[in-house]
C-alpha positions as a printed Julia matrix, in Angstrom:
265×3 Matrix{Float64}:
   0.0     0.0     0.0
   2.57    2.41    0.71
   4.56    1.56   -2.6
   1.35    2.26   -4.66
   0.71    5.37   -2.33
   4.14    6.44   -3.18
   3.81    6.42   -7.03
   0.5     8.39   -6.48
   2.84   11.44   -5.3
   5.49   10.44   -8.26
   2.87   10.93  -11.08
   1.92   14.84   -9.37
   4.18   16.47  -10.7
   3.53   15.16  -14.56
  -0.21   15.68  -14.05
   0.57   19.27  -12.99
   2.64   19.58  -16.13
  -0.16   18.28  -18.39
  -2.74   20.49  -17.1
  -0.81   23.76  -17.02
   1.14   23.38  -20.57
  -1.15   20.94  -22.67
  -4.9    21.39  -21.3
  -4.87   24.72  -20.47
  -3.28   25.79  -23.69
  -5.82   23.52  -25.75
  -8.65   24.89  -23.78
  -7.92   28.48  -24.43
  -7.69   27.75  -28.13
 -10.9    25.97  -28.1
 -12.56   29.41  -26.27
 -10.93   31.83  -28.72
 -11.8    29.48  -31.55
 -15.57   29.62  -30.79
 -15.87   33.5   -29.77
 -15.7    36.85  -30.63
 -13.73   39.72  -29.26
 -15.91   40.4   -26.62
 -15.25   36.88  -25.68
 -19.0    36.04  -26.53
 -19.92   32.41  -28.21
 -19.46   33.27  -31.82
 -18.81   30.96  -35.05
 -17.36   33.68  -36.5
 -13.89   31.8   -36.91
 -14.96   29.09  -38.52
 -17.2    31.53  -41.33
 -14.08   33.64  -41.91
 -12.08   30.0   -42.6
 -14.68   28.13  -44.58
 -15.69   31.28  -46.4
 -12.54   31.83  -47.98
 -10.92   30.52  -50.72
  -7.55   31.92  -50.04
  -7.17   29.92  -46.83
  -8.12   26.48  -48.47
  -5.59   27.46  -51.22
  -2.86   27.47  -48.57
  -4.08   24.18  -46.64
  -4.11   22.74  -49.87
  -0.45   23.89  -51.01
   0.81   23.0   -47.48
  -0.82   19.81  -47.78
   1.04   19.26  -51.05
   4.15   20.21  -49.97
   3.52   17.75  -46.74
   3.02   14.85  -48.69
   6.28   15.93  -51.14
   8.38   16.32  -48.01
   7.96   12.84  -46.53
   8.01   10.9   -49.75
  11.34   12.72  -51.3
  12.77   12.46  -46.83
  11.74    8.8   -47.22
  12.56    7.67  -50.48
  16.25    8.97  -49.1
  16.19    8.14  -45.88
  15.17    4.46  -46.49
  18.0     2.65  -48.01
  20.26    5.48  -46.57
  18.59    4.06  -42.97
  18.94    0.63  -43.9
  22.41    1.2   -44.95
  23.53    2.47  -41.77
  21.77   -0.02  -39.84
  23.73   -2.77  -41.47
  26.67   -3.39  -39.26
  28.69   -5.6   -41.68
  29.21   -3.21  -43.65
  28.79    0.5   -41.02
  30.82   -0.74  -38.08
  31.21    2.91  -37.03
  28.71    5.13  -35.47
  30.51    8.15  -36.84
  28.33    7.58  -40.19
  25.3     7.66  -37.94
  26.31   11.21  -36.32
  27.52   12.78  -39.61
  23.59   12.42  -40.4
  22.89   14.12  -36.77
  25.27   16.4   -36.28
  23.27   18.93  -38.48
  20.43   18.55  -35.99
  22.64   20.52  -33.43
  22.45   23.74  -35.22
  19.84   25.56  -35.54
  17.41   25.27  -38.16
  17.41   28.72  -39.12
  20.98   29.37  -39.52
  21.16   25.9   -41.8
  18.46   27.7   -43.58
  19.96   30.44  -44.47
  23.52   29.02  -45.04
  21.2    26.59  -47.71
  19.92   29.44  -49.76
  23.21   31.12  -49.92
  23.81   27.73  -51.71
  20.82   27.45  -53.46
  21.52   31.36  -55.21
  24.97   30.31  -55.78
  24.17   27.96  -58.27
  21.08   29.55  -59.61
  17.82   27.83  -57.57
  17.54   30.54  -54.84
  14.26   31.47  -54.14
  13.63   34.32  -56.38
  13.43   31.63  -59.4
  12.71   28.7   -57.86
  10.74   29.5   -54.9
   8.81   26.21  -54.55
  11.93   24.11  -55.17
  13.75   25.83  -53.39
  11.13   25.18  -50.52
  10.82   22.07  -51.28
  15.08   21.54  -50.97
  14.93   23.34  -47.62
  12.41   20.89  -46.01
  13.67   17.76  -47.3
  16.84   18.92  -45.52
  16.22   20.4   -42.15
  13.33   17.16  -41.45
  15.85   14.2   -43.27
  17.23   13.58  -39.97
  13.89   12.97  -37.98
  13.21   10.69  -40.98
  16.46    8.34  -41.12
  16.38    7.92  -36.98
  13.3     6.08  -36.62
  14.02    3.95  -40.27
  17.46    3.37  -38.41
  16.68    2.5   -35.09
  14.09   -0.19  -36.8
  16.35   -1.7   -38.82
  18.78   -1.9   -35.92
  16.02   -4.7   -34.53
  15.39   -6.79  -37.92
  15.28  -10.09  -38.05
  18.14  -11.28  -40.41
  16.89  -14.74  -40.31
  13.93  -13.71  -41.85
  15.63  -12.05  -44.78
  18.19  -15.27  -44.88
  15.34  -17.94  -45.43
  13.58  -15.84  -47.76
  16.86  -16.08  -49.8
  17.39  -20.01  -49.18
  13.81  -20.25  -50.11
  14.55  -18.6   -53.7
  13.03  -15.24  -53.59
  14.54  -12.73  -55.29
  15.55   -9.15  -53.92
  13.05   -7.24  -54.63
  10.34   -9.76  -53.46
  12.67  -10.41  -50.26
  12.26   -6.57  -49.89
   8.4    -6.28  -50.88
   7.04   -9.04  -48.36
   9.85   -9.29  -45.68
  11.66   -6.24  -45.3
   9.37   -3.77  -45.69
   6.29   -5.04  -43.41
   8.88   -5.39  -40.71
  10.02   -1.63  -41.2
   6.74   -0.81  -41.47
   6.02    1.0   -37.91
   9.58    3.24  -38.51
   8.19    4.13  -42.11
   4.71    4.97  -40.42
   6.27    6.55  -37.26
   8.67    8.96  -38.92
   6.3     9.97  -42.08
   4.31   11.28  -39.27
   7.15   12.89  -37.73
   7.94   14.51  -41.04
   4.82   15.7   -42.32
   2.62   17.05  -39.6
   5.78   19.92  -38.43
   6.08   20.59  -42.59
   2.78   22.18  -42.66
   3.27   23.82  -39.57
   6.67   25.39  -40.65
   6.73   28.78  -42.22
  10.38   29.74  -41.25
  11.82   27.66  -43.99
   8.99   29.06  -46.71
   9.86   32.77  -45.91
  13.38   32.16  -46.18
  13.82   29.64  -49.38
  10.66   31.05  -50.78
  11.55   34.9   -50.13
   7.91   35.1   -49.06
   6.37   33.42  -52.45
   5.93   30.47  -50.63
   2.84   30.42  -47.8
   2.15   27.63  -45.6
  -0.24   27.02  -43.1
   1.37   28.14  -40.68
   2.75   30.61  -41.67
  -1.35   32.01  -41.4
  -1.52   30.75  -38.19
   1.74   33.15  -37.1
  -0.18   36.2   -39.09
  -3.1    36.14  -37.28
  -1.38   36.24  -34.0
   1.16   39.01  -34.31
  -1.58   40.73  -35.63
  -3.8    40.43  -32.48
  -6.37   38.54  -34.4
  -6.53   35.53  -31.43
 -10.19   34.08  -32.7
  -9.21   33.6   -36.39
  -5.21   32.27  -34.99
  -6.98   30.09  -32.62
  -9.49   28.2   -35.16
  -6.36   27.5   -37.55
  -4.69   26.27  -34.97
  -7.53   24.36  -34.11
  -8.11   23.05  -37.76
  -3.94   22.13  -37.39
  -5.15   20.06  -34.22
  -7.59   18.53  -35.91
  -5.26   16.99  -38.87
  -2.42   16.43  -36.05
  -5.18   13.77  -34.52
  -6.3    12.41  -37.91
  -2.72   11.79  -38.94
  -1.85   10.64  -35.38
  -4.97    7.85  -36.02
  -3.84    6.82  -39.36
  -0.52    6.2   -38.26
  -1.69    3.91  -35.35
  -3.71    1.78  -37.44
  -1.12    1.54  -39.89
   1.28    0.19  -36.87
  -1.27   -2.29  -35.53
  -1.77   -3.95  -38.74
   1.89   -3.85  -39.87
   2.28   -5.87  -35.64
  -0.92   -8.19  -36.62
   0.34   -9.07  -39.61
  -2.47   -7.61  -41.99
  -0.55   -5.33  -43.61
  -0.53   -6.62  -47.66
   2.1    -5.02  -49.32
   1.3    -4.41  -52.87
């Protein structure tokens, strides 16, 4: 009794941190999402968002650029993961931390050392500015796309792949029904990872896309420097929304890939 007593106290302190920087927060959103300025109920938010055609324009570009993001990070980071995680032939973690390392710097100054690069050779922003976009996300979120393929692949079964050699399968049908299901939950894990903070980001877009280039939240940050809370708070809202669809989809994806129900082509 007094060890279950004792993990009571243990778990006040995280509850306290829930409530005060995760439900509080959400709540508050929720209020300014559904009100006016006099703080009245109002669904004047949600008219100004589903009335315009300018706002779906962006979700729809962000969501574009979402799904181009994680399928260029993962067509990469896959055999680049897989790669790493095979210790005959990487028997030194130095290869892993040349892929981290960048992660230590701040995003922002690797964004603007980038488009120095990109106008060097002629795909700066001013030209190019959804390329050039395109480049700078695919770079600043590669990393949170190799470490979950990696630490995966770290924990495949190599006996797996070895009798679906002996057995006569080829490579790519080694790689269609053994490989791949096994990776599965790193593939669905860091595609989430990826594409959820893309549409979110608006840092990279202003810089690589000198300002040609709007994402979703990139609206979200306009409406709050500009003291508009209600409208802010119902994109962010609308971001929540997709965060917990995503977040869904990416479950169910994991429990079939664990049940085994997960055909692969």
């Amino acid at each position: 009794m007094q060890i279950r007593s004792t993990r009571r106290y243990l778990s006040i302190p995280y509850i306290v941190f829930m409530v005060v920087f995760v439900l509080l927060p959400l709540l508050l959103i929720g209020i300014y999402a559904f009100s006016d300025r006099s703080m009245m109920p109002s669904l004047g938010p949600a008219t100004n968002f589903f009335g315009s055609s300018s706002r779906y324009q962006v979700l729809f570009v962000s969501l574009i650029f979402g799904l181009l993001n994680t399928v260029v990070s993962l067509l990469i980071a896959y055999p680049l993961a897989y790669f790493l995680a095979d210790r005959k032939v990487n028997k030194n973690i130095v290869l892993v931390m040349l892929f981290i390392m960048p992660m230590w710097i701040n995003f922002v100054l690797r964004t603007w050392a980038l488009r120095d690069v990109l106008n060097y050779v002629g795909l700066g922003g001013g030209d190019y500015p959804e390329f050039a976009t395109l480049i700078g996300l695919v770079y600043n979120y590669l990393p949170f796309m190799i470490m979950p393929l990696y630490t995966t692949m770290l924990r495949l079964d190599k006996s797996q792949i070895e009798a679906s050699q002996d057995l006569g399968a080829g490579p790519i049908r080694t790689f269609r029904k053994i490989i791949l299901p096994m990776t599965m939950p790193g593939v669905v894990s860091a595609a989430t990872m990826v594409f959820m903070p893309t549409m979110t980001s608006y840092v990279i877009s202003d810089i690589l896309g000198e300002g040609k280039v709007t994402l979703f939240g990139k609206y979200i940050e306009i409406y709050f420097t500009q003291n508009q809370w209600h409208d802010g708070s119902f994109l962010a809202l609308i971001m929540l929304v997709l965060i917990f669809a995503s977040v869904l989809v990416s479950r169910g994806f994991a429990k079939k890939s664990q049940k085994g129900e997960l055909n692969v082509w």
